[in-house]
C-alpha positions, 0 to 999 in steps of 0.5 A: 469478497476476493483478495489477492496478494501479489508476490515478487521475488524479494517480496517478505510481507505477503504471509501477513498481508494474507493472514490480515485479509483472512481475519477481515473476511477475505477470500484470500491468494496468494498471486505470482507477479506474472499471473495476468488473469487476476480480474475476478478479485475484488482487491489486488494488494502489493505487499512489502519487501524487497521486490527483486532486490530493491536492484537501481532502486525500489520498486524499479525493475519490478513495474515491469511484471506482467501483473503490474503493467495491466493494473492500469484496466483492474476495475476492483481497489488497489492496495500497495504497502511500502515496496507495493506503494513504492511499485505503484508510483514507480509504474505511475499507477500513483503520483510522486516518488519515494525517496530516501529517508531523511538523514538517510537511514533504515526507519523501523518503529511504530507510527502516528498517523492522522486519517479521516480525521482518526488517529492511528498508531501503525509500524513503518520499516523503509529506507526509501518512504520519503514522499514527493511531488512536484506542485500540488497534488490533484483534489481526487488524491486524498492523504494519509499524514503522519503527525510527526514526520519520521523520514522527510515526506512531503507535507507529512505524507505517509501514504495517498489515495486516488478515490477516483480510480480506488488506488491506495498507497500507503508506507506504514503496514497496516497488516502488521497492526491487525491482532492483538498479539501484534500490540497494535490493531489500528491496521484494521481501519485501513482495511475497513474503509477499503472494504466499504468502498469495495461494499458501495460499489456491489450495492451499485452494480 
């Protein structure tokens, strides 16, 4: 399977984030956000940062690119981790917002998450990774919660996932929770589930 892993200006998680899918048997590249031919990857994956500066807020100036605006026809999985997750809610592509951190401070230590029923110890590094709605979220749109809420986020949400179009967003960094050497590899669950769905839909076509 292909993945490709987009790159803004500001971008700083992208050499990880590749790294990460290489491990987990990818066929990984890197991607510049104004490519708009990307429709033979498998998994499109918007990496942290600060794309464009965080300039008005995150995630805002870079919804417009090229890549990002044709997502929307992208039949293959969505990943955006942290500023990636910020851009897909930005873009609409996801529900909600992300807003300041609660006490309105940067967040950076590990985390404990809750996810199909496991739990999993993942880093978080954001200022703005407050998530919120309006109302309830839609029944397709499955959580990842954290178990103790470290910024404010809505019913302990730390990350969401619309099954039906296969777009995940998600604000802990599960790249950075892949080797050994990073003291944590629970990132590598995250990424095992979106290969599994990647694997269901070959199996189907």
């Amino acid at each position: 399977m292909r993945a490709a892993v987009v790159v803004f200006p500001g971008t700083n998680c992208e050499k990880e984030t590749f790294d990460a899918c290489n491990f987990l048997g990818f066929e990984t590249h890197f991607v510049w956000h104004e490519e708009t031919h990307f429709h033979t990857f498998d998994l499109i994956i918007i990496p942290g940062g600060f794309s464009y500066g965080d300039h008005i807020s995150s995630g805002r100036v870079a919804k417009f690119s090229p890549l990002i605006e044709q997502l929307k026809k992208f039949d293959g999985f969505i990943l955006g981790i942290c500023n990636g997750f910020q851009i897909l809610c930005e873009a609409g592509l996801l529900p909600g917002a992300l807003i300041a951190n609660d006490k309105i401070k940067f967040i950076s230590k590990p985390a404990k998450l809750r996810f199909k029923r496991k739990h999993l110890t993942i880093p978080i590094a954001h200022y703005q990774g407050n998530y919120y709605y309006e109302g309830k979220l839609p029944s397709h749109i499955k959580t990842i919660k954290y178990t103790d809420n470290p910024n404010g986020s809505k019913d302990d949400i730390a990350g969401i996932w619309d099954t039906k179009k296969n777009i995940l967003g998600l604000m802990p960094h599960p790249e950075r929770a892949i080797f050994e050497e990073q003291n944590f590899t629970d990132g590598r669950v995250i990424f095992e589930e979106i290969i599994k769905v990647l694997e269901c839909r070959q199996s189907q076509n």
